[in-house]
C-alpha positions as CSV (number, residue, x, y, z in Angstrom):
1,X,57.7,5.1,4.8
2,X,55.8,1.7,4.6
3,X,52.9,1.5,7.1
4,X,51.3,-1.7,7.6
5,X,47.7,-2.7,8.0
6,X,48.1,-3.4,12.1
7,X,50.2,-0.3,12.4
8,X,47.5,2.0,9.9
9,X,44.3,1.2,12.1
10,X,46.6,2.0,15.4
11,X,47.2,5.2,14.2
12,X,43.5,5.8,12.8
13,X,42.3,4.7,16.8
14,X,45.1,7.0,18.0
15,X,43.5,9.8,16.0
16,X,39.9,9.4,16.6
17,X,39.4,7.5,13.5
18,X,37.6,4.9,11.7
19,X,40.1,3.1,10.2
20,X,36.8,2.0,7.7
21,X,36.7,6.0,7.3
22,X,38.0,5.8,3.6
23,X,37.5,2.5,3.0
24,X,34.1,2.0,2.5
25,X,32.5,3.5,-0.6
26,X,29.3,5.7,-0.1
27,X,26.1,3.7,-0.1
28,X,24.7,2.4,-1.8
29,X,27.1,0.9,-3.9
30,X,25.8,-2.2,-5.0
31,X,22.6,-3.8,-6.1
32,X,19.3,-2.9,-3.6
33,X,16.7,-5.6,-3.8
34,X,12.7,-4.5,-3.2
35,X,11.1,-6.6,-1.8
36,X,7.2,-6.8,-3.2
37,X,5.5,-8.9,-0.6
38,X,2.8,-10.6,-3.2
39,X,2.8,-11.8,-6.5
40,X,3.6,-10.1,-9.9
41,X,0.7,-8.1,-11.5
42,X,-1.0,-6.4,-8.5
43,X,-1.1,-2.6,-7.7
44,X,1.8,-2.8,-4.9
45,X,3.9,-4.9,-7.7
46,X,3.2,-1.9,-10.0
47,X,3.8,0.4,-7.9
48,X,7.2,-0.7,-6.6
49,X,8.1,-1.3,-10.1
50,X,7.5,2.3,-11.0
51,X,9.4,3.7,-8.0
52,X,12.2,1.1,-8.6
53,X,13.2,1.9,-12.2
54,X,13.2,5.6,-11.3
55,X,15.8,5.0,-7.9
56,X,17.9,2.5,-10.3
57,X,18.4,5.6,-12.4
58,X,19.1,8.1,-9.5
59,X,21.0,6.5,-7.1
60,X,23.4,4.9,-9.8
61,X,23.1,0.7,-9.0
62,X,19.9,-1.4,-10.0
63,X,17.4,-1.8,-7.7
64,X,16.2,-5.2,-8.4
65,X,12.4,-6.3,-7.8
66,X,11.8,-9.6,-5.7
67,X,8.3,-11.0,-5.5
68,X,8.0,-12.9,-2.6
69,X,4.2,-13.6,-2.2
70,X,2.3,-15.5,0.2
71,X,0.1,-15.2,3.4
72,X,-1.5,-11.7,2.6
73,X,2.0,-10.1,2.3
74,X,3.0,-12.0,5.3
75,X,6.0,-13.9,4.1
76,X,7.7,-11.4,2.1
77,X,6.9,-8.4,4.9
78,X,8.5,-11.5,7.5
79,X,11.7,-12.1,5.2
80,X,12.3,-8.0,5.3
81,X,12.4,-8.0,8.4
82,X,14.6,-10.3,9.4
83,X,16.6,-9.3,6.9
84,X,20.6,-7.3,7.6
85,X,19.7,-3.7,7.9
86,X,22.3,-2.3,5.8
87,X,19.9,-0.9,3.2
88,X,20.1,-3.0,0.6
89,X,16.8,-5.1,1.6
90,X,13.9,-3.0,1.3
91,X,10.3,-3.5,1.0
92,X,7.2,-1.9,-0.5
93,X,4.3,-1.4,2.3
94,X,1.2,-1.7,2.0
95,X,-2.3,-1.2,3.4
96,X,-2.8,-4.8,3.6
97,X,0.8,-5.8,5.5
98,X,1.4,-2.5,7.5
99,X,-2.1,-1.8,8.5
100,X,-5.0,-4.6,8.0
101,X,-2.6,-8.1,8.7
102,X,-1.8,-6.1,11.9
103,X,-5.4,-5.1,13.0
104,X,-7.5,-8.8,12.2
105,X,-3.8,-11.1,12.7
106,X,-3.2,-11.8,15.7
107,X,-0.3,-14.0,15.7
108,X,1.3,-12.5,12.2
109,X,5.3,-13.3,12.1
110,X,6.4,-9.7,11.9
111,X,5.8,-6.3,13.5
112,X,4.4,-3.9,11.7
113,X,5.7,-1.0,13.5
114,X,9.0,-1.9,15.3
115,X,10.2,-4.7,12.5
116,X,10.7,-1.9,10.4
117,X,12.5,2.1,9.6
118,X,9.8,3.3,7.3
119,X,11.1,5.5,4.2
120,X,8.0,7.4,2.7
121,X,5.4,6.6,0.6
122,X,5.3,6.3,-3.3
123,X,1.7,7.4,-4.1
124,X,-2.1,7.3,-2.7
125,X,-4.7,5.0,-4.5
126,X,-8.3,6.2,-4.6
127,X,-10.7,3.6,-3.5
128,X,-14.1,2.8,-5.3
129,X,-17.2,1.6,-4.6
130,X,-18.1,-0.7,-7.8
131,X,-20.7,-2.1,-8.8
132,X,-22.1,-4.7,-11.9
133,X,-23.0,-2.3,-14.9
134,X,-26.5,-4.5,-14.8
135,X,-27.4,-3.7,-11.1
136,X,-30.2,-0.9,-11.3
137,X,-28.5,1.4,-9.4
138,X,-27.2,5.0,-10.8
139,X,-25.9,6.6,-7.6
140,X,-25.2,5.6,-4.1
141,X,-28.0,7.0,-3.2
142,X,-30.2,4.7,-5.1
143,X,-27.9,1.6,-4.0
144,X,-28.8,2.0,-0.7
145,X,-32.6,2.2,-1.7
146,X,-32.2,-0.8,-3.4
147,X,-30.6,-2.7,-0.7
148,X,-32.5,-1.3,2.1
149,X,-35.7,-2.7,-0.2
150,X,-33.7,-5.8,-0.8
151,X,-31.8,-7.3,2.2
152,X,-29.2,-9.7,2.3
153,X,-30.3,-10.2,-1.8
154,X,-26.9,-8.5,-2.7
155,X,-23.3,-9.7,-2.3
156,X,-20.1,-8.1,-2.1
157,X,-17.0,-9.6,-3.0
158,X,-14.1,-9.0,-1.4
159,X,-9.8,-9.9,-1.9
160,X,-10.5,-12.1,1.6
161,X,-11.4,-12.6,4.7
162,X,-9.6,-9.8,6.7
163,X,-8.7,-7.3,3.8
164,X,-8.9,-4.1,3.4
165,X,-11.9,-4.6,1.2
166,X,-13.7,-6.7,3.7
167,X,-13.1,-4.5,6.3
168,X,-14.0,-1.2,4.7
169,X,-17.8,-3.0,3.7
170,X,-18.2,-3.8,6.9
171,X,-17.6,-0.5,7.6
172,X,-19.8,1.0,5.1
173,X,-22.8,-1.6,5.9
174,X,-23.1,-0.4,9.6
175,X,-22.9,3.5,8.7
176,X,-25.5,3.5,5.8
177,X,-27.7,0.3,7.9
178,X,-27.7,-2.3,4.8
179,X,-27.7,-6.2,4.3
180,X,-25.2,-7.4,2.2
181,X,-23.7,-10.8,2.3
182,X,-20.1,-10.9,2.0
183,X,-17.9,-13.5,-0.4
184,X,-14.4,-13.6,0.1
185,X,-12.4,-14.6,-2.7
186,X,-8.4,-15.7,-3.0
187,X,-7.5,-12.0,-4.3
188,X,-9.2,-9.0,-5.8
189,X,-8.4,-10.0,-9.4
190,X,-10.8,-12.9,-9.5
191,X,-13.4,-10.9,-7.1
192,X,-13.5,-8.4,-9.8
193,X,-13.8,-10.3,-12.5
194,X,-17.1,-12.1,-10.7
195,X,-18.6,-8.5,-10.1
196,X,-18.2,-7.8,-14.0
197,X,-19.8,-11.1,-15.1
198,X,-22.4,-10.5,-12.4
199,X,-21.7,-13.5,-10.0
200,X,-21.8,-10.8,-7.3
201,X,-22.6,-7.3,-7.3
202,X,-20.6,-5.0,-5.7
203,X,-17.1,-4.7,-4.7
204,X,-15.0,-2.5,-3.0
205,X,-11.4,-2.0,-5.1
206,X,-8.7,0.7,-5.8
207,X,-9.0,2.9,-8.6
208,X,-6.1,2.1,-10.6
209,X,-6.6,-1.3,-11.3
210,X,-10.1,-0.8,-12.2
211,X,-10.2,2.4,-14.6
212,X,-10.3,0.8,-17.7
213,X,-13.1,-1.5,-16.7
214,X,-15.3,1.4,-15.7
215,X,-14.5,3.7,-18.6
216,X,-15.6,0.7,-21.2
217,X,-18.8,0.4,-18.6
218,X,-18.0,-3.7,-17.7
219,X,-18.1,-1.6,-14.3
220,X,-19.8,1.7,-12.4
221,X,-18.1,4.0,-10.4
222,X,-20.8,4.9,-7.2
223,X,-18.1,7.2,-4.9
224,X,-14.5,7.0,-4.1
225,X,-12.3,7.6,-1.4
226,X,-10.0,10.7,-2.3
227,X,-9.0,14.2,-1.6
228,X,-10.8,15.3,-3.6
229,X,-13.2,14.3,-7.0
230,X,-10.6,12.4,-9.5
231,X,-9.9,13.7,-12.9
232,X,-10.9,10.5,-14.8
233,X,-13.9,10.5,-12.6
234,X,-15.8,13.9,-12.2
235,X,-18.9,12.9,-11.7
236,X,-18.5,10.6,-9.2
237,X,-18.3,12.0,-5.4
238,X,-16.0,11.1,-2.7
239,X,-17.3,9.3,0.5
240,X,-16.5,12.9,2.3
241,X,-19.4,14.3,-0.2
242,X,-21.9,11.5,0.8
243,X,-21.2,12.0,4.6
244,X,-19.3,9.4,5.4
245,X,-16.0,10.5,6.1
246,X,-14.5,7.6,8.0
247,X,-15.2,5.5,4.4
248,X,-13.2,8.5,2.9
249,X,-9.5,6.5,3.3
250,X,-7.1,6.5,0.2
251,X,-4.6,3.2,0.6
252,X,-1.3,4.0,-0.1
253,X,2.1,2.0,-0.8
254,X,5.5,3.1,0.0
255,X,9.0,1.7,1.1
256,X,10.6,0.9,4.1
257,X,13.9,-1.0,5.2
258,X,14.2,-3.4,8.3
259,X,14.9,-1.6,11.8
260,X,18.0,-0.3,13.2
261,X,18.7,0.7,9.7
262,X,21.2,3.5,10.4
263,X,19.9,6.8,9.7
264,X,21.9,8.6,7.4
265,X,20.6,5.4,4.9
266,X,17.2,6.4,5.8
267,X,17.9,9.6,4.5
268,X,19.4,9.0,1.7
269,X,16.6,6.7,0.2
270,X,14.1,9.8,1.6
271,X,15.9,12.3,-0.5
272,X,16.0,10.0,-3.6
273,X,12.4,9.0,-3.6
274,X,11.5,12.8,-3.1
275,X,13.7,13.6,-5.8
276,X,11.8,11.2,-7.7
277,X,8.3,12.2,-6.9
278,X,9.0,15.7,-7.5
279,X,9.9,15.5,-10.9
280,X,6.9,16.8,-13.6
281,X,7.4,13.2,-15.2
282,X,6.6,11.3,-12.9
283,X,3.3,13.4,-11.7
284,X,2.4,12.3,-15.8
285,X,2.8,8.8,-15.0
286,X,1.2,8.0,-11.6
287,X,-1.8,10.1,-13.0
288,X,-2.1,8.4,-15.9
289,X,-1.9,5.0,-14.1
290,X,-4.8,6.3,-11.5
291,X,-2.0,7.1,-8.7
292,X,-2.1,10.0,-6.7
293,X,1.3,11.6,-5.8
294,X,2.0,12.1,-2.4
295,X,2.5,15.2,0.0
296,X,5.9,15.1,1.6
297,X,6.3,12.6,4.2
298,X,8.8,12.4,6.6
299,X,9.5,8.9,8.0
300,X,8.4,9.8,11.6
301,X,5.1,11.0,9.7
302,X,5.1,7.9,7.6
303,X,5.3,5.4,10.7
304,X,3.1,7.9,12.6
305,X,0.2,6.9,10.1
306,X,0.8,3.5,10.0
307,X,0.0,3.3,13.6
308,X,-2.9,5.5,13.5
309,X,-4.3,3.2,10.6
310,X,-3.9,0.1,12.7
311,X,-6.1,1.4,15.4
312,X,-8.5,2.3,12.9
313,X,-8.8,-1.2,11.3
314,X,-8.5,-2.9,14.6
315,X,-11.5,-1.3,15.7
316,X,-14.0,-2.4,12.6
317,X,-11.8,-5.9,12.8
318,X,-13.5,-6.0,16.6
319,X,-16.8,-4.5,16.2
320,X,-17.3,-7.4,13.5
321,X,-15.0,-10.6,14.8
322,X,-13.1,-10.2,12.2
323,X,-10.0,-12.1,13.4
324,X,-7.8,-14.7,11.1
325,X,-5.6,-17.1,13.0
């Protein structure tokens, strides 16, 4: 007996049924783009490069990387979250567009919290204090000497007015009571390149990015924000060592989809990405890039520190202006 289409979905309704119940193949089941909110190059471009390869493999259909830069992470964070939540427009997070834009911005054109369904995170960075390899400074200890004996002689450099290395500084100038003069630059690439030449002399930076340059000694290590002491660097102590725990933050990236993404999609990318992050190959790689793999977040966690962080960074943002319009 022939059935037509009009007379199919009648009968589906009569039985309770989604007529789309067969129909639609399990997602995904076409190409995902990730979204990397700034330009090609950076640590949250190499991260979500290294998580997408991994979920192209897994889940079956590429997952295409699409840099959208611009504003701080602002447009691309903006175009994710406008964007159809079906799950196949996601975005990697960051420090700088989940946690700082929403602490010192007020007017930023997304929501940081309720724009988006986080997923989980794809690793922790360390943090480091850096300084020129010329400054006569060995330890932190002797840094602050040496600016406490010299204020407002040093400067830092920073990725810009309002990021996470400007506000973390800040932070570390009112704990340890020194005078440094802060210089924002257009990104932490060119900040670090002035603290090597000597232009400035300290900078606050992740790990990752900036291995190489301390292990050739065009950089020095003075304490990092961790856990725990890193491998590469032993004899350098966390901030938790020197008594300043607040300093003591890893950043982080990770990925999330635009709200009202339904659930069971939510889910799924969870499962893949811990799939992915479980796997003894991939604990090689992010340690061998300076990534830390992360402990098992749920999404309710995920978001759940995303919200603590913003109070965090909202408090130093007040106690020092720090506001960009």
């Amino acid at each position: 007996m022939h059935i037509n289409r009009r007379e199919f979905v009648s009968l589906a309704a009569a039985a309770g049924l989604s007529p789309l119940a067969h129909a639609e193949a399990p997602y995904p089941n076409k190409p995902i783009t990730l979204v990397v909110p700034f330009t090609p190059g950076g640590s949250v471009d190499n991260s979500g490069r290294l998580m997408a390869d991994r979920l192209s493999r897994l889940l079956g259909v590429p997952v295409i990387v699409d840099n959208k830069g611009g504003a701080g992470g602002s447009l691309g964070s903006a175009f994710v979250a406008k964007a159809k939540p079906d799950g196949y427009t996601l975005i990697v997070t960051s420090q700088s567009t989940h946690v700082v834009n929403p602490a010192v911005t007020p007017k930023l054109p997304y929501d940081a919290v309720n724009d988006f369904a986080p997923v989980t995170l794809i690793d922790r960075l360390s943090n480091v204090l850096l300084v020129n390899a010329s400054l006569p400074v060995r330890t932190f200890a002797d840094l602050v000497k040496y600016a406490q004996a010299n204020p407002g002689k040093l400067n830092y450099a920073s990725a810009g007015t309002g990021s996470v290395s400007h506000l973390s500084m800040e932070l570390l100038k009112t704990q340890t009571k020194i005078d440094i003069t802060h210089v924002p630059y257009r990104g932490a690439g060119v900040a670090i390149t002035d603290v090597m030449s000597g232009q400035v002399q300290l900078a606050w930076n992740n790990l990752s990015t900036n291995l190489a340059s301390i292990k050739n000694g065009k950089l020095r290590a003075l304490a990092v924000a961790a856990p725990q002491r890193v491998a590469q660097l032993p004899d350098v102590p966390t901030f938790a060592e020197l008594k300043l725990p607040d300093l003591n933050l890893t950043s982080w990236t990770g990925i999330a989809a635009p709200a009202k993404t339904p659930q069971p999609i939510i889910d799924r990318l969870y499962q893949a990405m811990r799939t992915v992050l479980q796997d003894p190959a991939t604990h090689t790689v992010w340690a061998d890039k300076g990534m830390m793999v992360p402990e098992e977040l749920k999404p309710q966690a995920y978001r759940a520190e995303i919200v603590e962080r913003i109070k965090f960074y909202s408090r130093i943002a007040k106690a020092n202006n720090i506001v960009l319009e």
